[in-house]
C-alpha positions as CSV (number, residue, x, y, z in Angstrom):
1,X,-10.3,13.2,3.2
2,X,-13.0,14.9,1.2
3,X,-16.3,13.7,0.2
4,X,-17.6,13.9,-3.5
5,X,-21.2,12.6,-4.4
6,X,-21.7,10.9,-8.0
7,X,-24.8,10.5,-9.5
8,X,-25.6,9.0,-13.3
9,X,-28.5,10.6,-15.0
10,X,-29.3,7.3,-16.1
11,X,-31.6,4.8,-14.8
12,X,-30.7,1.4,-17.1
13,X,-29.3,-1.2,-15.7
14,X,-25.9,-1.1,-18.6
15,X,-25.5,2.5,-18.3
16,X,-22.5,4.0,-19.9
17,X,-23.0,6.7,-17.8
18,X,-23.2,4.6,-14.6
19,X,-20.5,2.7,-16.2
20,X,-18.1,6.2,-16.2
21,X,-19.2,7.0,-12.7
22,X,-17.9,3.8,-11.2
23,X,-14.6,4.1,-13.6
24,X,-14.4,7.7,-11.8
25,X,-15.2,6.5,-8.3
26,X,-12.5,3.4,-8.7
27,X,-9.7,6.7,-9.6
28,X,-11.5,9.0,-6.9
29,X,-10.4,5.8,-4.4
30,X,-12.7,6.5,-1.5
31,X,-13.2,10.0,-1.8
32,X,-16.5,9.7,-4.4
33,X,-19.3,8.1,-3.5
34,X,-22.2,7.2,-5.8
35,X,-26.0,7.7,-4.9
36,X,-29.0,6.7,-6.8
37,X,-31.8,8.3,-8.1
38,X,-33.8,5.2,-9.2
39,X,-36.3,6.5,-6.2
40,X,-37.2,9.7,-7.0
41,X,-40.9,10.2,-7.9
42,X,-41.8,12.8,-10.3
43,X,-41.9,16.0,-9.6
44,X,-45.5,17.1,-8.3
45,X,-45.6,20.5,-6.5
46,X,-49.0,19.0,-4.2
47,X,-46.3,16.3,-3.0
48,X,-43.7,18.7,-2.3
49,X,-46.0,21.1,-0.4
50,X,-47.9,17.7,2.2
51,X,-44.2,16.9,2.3
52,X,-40.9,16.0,0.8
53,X,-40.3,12.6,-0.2
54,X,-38.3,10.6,2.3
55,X,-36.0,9.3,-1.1
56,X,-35.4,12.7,-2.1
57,X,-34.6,13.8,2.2
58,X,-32.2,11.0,2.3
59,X,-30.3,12.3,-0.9
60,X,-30.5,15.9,-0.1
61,X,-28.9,14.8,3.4
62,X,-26.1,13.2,1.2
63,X,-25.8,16.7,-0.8
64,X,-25.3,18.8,2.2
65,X,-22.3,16.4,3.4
66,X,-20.5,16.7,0.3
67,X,-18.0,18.9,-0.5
68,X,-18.6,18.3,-4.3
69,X,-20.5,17.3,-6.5
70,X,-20.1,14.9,-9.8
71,X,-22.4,14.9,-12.4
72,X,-22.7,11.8,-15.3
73,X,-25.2,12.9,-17.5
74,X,-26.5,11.7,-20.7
75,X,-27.8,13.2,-24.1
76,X,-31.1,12.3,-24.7
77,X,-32.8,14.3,-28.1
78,X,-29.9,16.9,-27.9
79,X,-30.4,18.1,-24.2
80,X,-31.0,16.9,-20.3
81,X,-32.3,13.3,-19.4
82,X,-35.8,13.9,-17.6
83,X,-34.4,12.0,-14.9
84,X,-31.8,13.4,-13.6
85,X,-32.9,16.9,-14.3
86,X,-36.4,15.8,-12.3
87,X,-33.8,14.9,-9.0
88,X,-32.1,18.1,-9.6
89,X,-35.7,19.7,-9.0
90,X,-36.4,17.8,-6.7
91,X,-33.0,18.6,-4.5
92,X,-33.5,22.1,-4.9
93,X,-36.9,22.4,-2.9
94,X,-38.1,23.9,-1.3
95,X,-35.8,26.8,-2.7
96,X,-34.5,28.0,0.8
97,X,-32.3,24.9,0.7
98,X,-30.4,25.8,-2.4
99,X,-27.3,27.2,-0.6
100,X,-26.8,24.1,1.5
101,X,-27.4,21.6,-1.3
102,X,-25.4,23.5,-3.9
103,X,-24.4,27.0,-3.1
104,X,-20.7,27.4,-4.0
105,X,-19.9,23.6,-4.0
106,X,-17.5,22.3,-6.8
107,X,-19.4,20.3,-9.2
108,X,-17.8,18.4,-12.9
109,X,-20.0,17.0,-15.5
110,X,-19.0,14.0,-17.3
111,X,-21.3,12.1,-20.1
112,X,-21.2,9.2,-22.5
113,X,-23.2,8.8,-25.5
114,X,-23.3,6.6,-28.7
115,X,-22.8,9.6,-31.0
116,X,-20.1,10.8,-32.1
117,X,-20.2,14.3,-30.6
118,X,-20.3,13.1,-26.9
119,X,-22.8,14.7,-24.5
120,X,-21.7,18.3,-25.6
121,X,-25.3,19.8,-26.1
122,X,-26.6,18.0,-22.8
123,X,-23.5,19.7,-21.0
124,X,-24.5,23.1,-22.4
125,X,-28.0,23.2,-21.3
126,X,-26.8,21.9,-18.1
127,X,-25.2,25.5,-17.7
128,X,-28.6,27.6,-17.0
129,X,-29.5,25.3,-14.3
130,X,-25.9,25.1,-12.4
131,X,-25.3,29.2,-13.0
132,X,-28.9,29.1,-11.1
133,X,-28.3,27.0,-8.4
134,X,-24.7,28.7,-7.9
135,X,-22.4,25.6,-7.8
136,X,-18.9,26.4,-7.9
137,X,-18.5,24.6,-11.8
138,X,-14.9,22.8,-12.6
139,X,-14.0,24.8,-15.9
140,X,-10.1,24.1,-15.9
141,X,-10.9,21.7,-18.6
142,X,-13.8,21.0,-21.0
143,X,-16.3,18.8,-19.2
144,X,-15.2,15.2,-20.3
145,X,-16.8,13.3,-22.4
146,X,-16.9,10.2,-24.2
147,X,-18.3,9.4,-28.1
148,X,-18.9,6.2,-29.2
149,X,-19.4,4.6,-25.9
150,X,-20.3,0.9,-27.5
151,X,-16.5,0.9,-28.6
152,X,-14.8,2.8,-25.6
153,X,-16.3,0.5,-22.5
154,X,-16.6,-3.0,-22.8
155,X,-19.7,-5.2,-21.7
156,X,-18.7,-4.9,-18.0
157,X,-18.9,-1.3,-18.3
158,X,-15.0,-0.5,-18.2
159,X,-13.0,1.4,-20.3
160,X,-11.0,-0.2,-22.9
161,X,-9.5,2.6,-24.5
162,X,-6.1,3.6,-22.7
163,X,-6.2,6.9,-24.1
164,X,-9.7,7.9,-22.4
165,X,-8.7,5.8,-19.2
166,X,-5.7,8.4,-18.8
167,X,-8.0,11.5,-19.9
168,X,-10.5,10.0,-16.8
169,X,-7.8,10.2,-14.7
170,X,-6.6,13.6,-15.1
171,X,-9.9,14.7,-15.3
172,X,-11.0,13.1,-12.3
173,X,-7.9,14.2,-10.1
174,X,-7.9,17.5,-11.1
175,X,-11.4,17.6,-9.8
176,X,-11.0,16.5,-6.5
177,X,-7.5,18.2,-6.3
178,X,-10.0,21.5,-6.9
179,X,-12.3,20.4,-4.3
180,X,-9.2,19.7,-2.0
181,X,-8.2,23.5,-2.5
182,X,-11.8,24.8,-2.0
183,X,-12.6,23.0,1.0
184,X,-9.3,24.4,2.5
185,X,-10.5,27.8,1.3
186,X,-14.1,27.6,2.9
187,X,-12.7,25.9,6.1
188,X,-10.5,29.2,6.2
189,X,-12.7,31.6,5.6
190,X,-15.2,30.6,8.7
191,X,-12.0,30.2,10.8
192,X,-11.7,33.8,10.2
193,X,-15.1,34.7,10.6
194,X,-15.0,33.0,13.8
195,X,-12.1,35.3,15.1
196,X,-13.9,38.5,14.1
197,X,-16.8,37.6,16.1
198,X,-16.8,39.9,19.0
């Protein structure tokens, strides 16, 4: 069984995004697990160099366990929430870490918004930052999205449209089906550096 971490880039309580991530984690049936970032301070480089955080140590621990990564991010004035891109900052330092937190790991986007063009230019800008930290980005399909998210999730947060509820699905297996077939890969690739060790 593999382990994928989930985390919304939105803090409100009736998130659609947090909504999406719990629709995701229901397919991903044990094999996603959602973390929050409701305690991450701010970042502040004087913090970071007393010492880390202890809510930012906890979540990078859950980073390095995961053998992917699942991003639901919102669109807020055509780019990245604060928040979430603040954690991302935040899990990144110091910078010696970056290959354990994210180096090579599998990571999807998802995002929900009220437009009608979905999360498409928050998912774009996202690109600089996951090309820097050298995630291993799902690009089988286009990252999935939902517009119009007060019609496509009901008040409890789940999805009433079948067609995007089958779209999720896919999505969603195909991603952890990828993860599946690059945690194999990794697994044998150490198993043969082991055996060339003299």
């Amino acid at each position: 069984m593999i382990n994928i971490i989930g985390i919304s880039g939105s803090l409100r309580k009736g998130s659609y995004n947090t909504a999406l991530l719990k629709e995701a984690a229901e397919i991903g049936k044990g094999e996603i697990q959602i973390a929050s970032i409701d305690e991450i301070p701010l970042y502040n480089g004087d913090v970071e160099a007393k010492s880390i955080p202890q809510s930012v140590l906890e979540l990078q621990q859950k980073f390095k366990r995961a053998d992917g990564i699942l991003i639901a991010s919102p669109e807020y004035n055509n780019g990245v929430p604060g928040v979430l891109k603040n954690t991302i900052d935040w899990l990144s330092r110091p910078a010696t870490i970056i290959p354990e937190i994210f180096g090579g790991k599998p990571l999807a986007m998802m995002g929900a918004s009220l437009s009608g063009f979905g999360t498409i230019l928050s998912q774009t800008a996202w690109l600089q930052t996951w090309r820097l930290l050298h995630v291993n980005l799902w690009n089988e399909k286009m990252p999935f999205m939902v517009s119009r998210a007060n019609t496509a999730l009901d008040a409890e947060g789940r999805i009433t449209d079948a067609k995007i509820r089958q779209n999720l699905q896919e999505y969603i297996e195909g991603f952890i089906a990828f993860v599946y077939a690059q945690t194999a890969l990794n697994r044998s690739e150490e198993v043969q550096r082991l055996r060339s060790k003299p």
